[in-house]
Each structure stands twice: as C-alpha cells, then as structure tokens.
PyMOL commands that place a pseudoatom at each C-alpha (Angstrom):
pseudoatom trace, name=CA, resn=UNK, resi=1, chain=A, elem=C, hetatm=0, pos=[93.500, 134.162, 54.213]
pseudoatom trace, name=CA, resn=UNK, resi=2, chain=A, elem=C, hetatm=0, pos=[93.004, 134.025, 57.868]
pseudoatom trace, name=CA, resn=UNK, resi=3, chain=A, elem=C, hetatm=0, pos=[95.376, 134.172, 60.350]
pseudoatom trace, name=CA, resn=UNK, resi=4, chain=A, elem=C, hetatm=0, pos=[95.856, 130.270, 61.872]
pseudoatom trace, name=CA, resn=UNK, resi=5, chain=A, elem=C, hetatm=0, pos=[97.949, 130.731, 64.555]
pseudoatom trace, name=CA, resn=UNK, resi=6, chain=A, elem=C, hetatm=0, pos=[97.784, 129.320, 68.158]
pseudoatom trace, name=CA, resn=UNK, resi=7, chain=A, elem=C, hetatm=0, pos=[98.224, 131.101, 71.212]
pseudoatom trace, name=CA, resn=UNK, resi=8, chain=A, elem=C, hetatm=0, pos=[101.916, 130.820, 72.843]
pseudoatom trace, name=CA, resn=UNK, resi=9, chain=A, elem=C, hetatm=0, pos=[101.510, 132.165, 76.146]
pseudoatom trace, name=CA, resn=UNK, resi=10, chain=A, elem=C, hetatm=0, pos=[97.823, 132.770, 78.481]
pseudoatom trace, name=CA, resn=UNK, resi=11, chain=A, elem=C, hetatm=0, pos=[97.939, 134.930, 81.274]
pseudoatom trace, name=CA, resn=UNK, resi=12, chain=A, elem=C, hetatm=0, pos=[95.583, 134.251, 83.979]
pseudoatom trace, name=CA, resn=UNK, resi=13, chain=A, elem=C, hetatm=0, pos=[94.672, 137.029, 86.791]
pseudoatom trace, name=CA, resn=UNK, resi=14, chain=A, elem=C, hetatm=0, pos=[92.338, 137.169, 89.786]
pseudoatom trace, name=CA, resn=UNK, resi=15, chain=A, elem=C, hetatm=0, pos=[91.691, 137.157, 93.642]
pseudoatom trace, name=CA, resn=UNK, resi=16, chain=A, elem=C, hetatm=0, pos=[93.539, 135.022, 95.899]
pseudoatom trace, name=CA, resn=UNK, resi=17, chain=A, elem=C, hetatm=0, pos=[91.626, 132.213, 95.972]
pseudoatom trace, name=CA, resn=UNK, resi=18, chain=A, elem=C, hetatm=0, pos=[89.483, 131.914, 93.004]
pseudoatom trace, name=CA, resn=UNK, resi=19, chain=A, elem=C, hetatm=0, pos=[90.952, 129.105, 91.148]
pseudoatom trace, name=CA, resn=UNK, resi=20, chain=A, elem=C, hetatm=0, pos=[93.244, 130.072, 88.489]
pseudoatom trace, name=CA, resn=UNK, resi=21, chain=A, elem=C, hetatm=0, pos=[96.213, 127.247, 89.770]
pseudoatom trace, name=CA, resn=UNK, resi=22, chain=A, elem=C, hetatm=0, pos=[93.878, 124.739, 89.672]
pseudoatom trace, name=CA, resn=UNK, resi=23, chain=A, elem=C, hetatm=0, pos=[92.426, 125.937, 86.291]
pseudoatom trace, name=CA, resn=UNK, resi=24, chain=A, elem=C, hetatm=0, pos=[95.827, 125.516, 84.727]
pseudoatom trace, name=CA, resn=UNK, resi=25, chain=A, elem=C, hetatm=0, pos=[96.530, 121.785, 86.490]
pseudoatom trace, name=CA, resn=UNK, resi=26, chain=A, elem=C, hetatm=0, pos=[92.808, 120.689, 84.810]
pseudoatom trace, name=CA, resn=UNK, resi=27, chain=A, elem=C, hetatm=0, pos=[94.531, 122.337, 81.352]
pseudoatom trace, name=CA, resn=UNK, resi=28, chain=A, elem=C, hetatm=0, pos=[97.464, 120.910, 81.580]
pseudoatom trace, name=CA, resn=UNK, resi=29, chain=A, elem=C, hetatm=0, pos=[96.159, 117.235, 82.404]
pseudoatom trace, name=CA, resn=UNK, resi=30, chain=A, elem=C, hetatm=0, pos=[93.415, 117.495, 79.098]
pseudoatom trace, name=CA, resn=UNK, resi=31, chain=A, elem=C, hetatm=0, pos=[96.253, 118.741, 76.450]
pseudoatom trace, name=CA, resn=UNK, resi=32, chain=A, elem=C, hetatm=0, pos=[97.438, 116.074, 74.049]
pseudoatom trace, name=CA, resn=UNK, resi=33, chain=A, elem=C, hetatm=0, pos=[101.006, 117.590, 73.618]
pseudoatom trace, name=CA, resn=UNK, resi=34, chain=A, elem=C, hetatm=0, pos=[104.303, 119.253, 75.446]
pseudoatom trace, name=CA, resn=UNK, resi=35, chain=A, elem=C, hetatm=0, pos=[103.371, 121.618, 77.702]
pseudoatom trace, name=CA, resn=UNK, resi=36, chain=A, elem=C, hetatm=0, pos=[105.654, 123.860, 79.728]
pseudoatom trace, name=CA, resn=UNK, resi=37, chain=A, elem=C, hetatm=0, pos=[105.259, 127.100, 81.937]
pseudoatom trace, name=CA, resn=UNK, resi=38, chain=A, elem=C, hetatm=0, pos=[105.093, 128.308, 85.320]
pseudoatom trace, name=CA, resn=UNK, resi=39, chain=A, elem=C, hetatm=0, pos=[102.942, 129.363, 88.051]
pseudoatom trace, name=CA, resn=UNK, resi=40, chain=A, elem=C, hetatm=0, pos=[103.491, 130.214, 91.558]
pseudoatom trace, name=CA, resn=UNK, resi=41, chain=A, elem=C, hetatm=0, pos=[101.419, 130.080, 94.766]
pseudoatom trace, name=CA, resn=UNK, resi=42, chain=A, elem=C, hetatm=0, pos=[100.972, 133.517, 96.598]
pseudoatom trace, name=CA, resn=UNK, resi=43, chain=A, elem=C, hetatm=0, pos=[101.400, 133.218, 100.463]
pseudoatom trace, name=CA, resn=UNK, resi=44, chain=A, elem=C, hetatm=0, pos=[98.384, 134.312, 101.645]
pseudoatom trace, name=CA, resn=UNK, resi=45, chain=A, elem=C, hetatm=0, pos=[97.747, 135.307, 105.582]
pseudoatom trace, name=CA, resn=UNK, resi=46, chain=A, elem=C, hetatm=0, pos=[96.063, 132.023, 106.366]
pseudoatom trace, name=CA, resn=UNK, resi=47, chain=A, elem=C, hetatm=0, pos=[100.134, 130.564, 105.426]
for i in range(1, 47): cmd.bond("trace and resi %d" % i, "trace and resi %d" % (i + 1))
show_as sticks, trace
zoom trace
C-alpha cells in the first residue's frame, strides 16, 4: 500500500531577491486549512 502522507515542513532556498517570501504569502493565502511557520527577511545592502 502506498505511503499517503503529506509533507510537514518545505524548505525554500535561493538568491536574495528571487521570490521565495512572496511564494510562501501566495501559499499561504490559497490553503484551505491552519497554517503556521516562519520566514524571515534578509537585510540586504540596499536596507
């Protein structure tokens, strides 16, 4: 029988700038349940 299990945790990586934060937001605001979690804005030298 296969394995049915959803995914707990996602890990996103990449430059500064390429659009993982606002990947997660458009997630987060499609999902039909509880969410929670984390991310964090890197201070870039443009900040």
């Amino acid at each position: 029988m296969a394995d049915k299990t959803t995914p707990k945790n996602i890990l996103f990586i990449g430059s500064p700038g390429c659009g993982k934060s606002t990947l997660i937001e458009k997630i987060v605001q499609r999902m039909n349940r509880p969410c929670n979690g984390f991310f964090t804005n890197d201070k870039t030298d443009e900040d």
